[in-house]
C-alpha positions in Angstrom: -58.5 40.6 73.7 -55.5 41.5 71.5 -51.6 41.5 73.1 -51.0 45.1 72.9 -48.0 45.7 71.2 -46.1 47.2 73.4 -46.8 44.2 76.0 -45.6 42.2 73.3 -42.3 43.7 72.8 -41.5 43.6 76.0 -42.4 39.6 76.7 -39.9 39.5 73.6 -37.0 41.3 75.3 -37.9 39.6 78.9 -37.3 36.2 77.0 -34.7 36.9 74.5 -31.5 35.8 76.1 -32.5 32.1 75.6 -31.5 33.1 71.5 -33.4 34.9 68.6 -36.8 35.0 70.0 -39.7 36.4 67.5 -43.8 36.6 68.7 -46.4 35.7 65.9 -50.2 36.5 66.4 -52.7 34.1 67.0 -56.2 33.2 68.1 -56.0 36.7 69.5 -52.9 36.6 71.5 -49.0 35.9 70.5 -46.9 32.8 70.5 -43.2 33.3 71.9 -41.1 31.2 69.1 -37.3 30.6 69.2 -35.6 27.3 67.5 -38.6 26.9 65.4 -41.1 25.9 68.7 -43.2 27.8 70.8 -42.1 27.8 74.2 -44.6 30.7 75.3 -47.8 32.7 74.8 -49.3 35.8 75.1 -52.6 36.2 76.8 -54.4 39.2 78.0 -51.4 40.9 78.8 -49.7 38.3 80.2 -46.7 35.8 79.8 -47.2 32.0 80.0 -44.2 29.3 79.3 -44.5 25.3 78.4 -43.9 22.4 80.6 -43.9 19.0 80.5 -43.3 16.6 82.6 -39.8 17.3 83.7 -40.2 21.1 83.9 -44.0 21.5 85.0 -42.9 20.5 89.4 -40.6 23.7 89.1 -43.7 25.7 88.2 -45.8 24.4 90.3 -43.5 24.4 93.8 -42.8 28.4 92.6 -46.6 29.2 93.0 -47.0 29.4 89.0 -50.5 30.1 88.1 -51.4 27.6 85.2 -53.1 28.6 81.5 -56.7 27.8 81.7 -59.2 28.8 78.9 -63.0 28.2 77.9 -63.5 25.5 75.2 -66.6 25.8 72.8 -69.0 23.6 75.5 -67.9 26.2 78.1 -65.5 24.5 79.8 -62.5 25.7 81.8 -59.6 23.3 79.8 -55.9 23.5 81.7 -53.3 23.6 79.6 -49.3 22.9 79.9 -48.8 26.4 80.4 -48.1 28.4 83.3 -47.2 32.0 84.2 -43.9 32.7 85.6 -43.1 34.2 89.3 -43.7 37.7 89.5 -39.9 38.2 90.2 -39.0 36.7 86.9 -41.0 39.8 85.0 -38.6 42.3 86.5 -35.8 41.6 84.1 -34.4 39.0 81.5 -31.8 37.6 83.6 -34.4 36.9 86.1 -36.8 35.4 83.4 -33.8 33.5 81.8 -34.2 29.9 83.6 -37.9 30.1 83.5 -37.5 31.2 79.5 -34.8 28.4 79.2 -37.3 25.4 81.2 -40.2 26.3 78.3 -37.6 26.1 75.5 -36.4 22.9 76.9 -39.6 21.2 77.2 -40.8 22.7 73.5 -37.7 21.6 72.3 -38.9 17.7 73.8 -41.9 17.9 72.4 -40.8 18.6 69.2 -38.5 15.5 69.3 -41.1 13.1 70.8 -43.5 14.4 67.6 -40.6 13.8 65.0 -39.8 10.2 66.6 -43.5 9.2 66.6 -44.5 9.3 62.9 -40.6 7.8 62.1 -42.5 4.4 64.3 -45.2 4.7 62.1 -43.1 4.1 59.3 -41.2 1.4 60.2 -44.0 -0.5 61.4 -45.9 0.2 57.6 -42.5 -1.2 56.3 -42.8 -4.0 58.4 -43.8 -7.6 56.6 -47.6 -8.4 56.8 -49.4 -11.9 57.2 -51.1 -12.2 53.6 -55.1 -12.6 54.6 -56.2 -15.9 53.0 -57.9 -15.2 50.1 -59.4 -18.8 49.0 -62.5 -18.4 51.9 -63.6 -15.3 50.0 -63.4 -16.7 46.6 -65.1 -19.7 47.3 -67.7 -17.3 49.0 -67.6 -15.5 45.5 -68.3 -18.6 43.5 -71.0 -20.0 46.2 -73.4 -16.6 45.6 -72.6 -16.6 41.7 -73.6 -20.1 41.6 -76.8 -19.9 43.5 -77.9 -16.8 41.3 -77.9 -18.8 37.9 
């Protein structure tokens, strides 16, 4: 089901004072972006924030109902998301440590991502051990000389 857009406007406000916050549409429901990651989505008319490891506990001990949907072989898949406490959705100062926990972890994420391919690289760079080639020449030369 679509995010109505009035529902959207408000999870903007109820977020915002964690900086510029703007919602883009997807998959039928709205990420929450600020800093270039998402940090939040809208679903069914309701607000979910990331976690990660060092935020997720918080959630959790607060009572924070986690983001579950059906993949394609109908299976309920968890996700790092969870809804806020109901006090929270009364007002952004109320929503701000919640709003500023999800922005946190996105912003982790994002870092862990940009440090992984940067491994990649240096490990391509590395020096490789040349493969011997003389075993698969003389292979060569032992099938070429059996065919004349």
């Amino acid at each position: 089901m679509p995010s109505d857009p009035s529902f959207v406007q408000f999870a903007v406000d109820l977020v915002s004072l964690v900086g510029p916050v703007a919602a883009r549409s997807m998959f039928g429901g709205h990420g929450l972006y600020s800093a270039n990651v998402m940090f939040g989505l809208l679903d069914d008319g309701e607000l979910f924030l990331k976690t990660d490891e060092d935020t997720r506990q918080r959630f959790v001990d607060a009572g924070c109902r986690q983001w579950v949907y059906v993949n394609k072989k109908v299976r309920m898949e968890k996700t790092g998301y969870f809804r806020p406490p109901d006090e929270a959705h009364e007002d952004p100062e109320a929503m701000l440590p919640w709003a500023r926990l999800a922005l946190e972890a996105a912003l982790r994420a994002r870092a862990a991502k940009a440090a992984k391919p940067a491994r990649k690289r240096a490990a391509r760079k590395a020096p490789r051990k040349a493969a011997p080639r003389a075993p698969a020449r003389a292979a060569r030369k032992a099938r070429s000389a059996r065919t004349r």
